[in-house]
PLY file of the C-alpha trace (Angstrom):
ply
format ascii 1.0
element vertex 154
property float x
property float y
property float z
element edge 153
property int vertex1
property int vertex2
end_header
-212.57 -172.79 11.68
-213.50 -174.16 14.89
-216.02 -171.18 15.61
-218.04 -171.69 12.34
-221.05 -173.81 12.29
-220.70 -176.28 9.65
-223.45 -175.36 7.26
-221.65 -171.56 7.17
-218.54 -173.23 5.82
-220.14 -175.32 3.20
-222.86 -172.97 2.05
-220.40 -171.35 -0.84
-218.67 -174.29 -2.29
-219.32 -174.41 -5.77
-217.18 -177.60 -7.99
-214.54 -174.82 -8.78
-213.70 -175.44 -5.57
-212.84 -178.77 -5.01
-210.40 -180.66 -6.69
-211.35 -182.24 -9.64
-210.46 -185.70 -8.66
-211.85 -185.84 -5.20
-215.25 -184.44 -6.75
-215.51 -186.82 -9.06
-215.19 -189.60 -7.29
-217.51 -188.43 -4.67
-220.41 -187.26 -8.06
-219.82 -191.16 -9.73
-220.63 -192.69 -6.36
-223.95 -190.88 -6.20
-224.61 -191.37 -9.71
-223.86 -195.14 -8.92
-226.08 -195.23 -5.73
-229.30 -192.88 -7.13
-230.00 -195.39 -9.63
-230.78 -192.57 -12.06
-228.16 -193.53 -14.92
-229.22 -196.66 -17.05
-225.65 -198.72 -18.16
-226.02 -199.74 -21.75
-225.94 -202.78 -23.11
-222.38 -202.37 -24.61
-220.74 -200.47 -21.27
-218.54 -203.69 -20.35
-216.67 -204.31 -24.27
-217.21 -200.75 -25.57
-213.78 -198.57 -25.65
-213.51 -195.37 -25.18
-211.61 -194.07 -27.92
-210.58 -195.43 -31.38
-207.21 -194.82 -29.84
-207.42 -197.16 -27.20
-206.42 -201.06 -27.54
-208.55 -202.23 -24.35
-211.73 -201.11 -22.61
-211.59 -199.88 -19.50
-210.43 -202.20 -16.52
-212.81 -200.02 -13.34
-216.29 -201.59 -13.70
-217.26 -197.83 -12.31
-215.45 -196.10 -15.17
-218.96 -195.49 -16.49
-219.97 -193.69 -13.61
-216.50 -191.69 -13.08
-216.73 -190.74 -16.93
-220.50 -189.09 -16.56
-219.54 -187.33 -13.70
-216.26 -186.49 -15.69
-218.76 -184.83 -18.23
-220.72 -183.04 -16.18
-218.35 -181.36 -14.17
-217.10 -180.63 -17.59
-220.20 -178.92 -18.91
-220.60 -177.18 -15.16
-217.27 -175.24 -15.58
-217.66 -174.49 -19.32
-221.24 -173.58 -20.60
-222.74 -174.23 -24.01
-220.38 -177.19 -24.07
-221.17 -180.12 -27.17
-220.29 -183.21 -28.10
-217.01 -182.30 -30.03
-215.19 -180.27 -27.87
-215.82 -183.31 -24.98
-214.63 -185.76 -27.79
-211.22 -183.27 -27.86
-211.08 -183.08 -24.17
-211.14 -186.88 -23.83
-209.05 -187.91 -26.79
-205.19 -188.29 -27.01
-202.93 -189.59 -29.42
-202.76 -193.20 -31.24
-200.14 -194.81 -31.12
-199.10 -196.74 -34.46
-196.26 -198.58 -33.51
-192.92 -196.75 -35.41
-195.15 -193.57 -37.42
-195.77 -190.82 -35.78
-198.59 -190.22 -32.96
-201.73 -188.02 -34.23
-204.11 -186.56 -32.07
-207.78 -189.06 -32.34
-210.71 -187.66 -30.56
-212.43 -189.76 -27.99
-216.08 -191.77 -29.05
-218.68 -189.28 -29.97
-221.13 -191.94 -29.65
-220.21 -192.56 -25.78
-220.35 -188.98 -25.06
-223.65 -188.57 -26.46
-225.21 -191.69 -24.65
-223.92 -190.01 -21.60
-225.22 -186.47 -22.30
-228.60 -187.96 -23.22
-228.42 -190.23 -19.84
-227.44 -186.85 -18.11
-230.24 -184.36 -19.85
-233.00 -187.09 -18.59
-232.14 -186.52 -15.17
-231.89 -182.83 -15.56
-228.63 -182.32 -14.68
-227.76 -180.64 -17.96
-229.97 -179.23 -20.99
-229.95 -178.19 -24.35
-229.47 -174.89 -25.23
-231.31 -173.04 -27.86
-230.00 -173.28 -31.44
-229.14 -169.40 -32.01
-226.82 -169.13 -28.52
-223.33 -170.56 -29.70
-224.89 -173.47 -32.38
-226.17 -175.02 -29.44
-224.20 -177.69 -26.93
-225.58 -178.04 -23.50
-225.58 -176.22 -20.38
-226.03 -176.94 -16.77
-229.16 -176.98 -15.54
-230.61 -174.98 -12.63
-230.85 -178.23 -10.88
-227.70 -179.81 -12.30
-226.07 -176.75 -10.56
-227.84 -177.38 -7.35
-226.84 -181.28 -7.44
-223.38 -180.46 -7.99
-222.80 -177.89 -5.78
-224.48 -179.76 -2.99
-221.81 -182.84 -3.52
-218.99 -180.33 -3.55
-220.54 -178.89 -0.37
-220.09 -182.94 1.12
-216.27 -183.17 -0.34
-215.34 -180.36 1.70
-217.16 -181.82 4.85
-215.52 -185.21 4.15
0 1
1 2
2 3
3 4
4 5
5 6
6 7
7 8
8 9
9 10
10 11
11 12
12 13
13 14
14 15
15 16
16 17
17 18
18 19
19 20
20 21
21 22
22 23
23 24
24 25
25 26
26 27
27 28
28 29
29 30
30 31
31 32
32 33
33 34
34 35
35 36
36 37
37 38
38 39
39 40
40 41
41 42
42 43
43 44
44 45
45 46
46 47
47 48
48 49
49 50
50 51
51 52
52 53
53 54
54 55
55 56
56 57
57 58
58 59
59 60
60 61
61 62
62 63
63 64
64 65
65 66
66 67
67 68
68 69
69 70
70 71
71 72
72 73
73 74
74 75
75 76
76 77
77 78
78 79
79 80
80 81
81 82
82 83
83 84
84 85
85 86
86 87
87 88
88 89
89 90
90 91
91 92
92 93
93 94
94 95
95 96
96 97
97 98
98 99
99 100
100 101
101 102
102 103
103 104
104 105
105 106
106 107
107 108
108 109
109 110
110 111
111 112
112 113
113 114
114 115
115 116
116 117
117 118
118 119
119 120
120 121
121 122
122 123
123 124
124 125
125 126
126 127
127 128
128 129
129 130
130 131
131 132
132 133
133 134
134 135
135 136
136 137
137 138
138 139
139 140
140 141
141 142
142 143
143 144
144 145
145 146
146 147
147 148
148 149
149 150
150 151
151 152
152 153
């Protein structure tokens, strides 16, 4: 790899090909440093599923979960807000009864799909193409590529 340039290597990485973890990390740090996504009032007591008994302990978790969602929505077009609430629930535990599956807070999602469309990472698709969700945006794409492109440099 020696006798590539560095921009050759990194000028096809797309987030399918990183690992999840590393580019998440790496997307919540910019999210945390552009400024761009406004914490809500309720980010520091709010849990983030009815399944949960404590809200979560990382002071980033905001941060990790929006980039969680958009990475999401990058991989898996015309995404909504209930399939992310099955992709982030689990099952409640209720002491000796069985576990059931609970989905994650809609509400949460939402806030961070909304936070997400205003800086035009994602948008809404049209009503007739799969009862709408949300897709990644031309720029989203860009954005996300571009960090995957810094994962692999790092």
């Amino acid at each position: 790899m020696a006798d590539y340039d560095e921009e050759e290597v990194t000028r096809g990485v797309t987030v399918r090909d990183v690992k999840a973890a590393d580019f998440i990390k790496a997307y919540a740090e910019h999210l945390k440093r552009s400024g761009k996504i406004e914490l809500p009032a309720w980010w520091d007591v709010v849990k983030t599923a009815s399944f949960k008994e404590y809200s979560p302990a990382d002071p980033d978790w905001y941060y990790i979960r929006a980039a969680s969602i958009a990475r999401k929505v990058y991989l898996r077009q015309y995404t909504g807000v209930g399939s992310l609430k099955k992709v982030y629930g689990g099952a409640a535990r209720k002491g000796v009864h069985r576990q059931h599956f609970q989905p994650a807070s809609g509400g949460l999602i939402r806030h961070i799909l909304q936070q997400l469309e205003e800086m035009k990472v994602v948008e809404k698709c049209p009503e007739g193409v799969n009862k709408g969700g949300r897709k990644i945006s031309s720029h989203g794409q860009q954005d996300l590529d571009r960090i995957a492109g810094q994962v692999v440099r790092a």
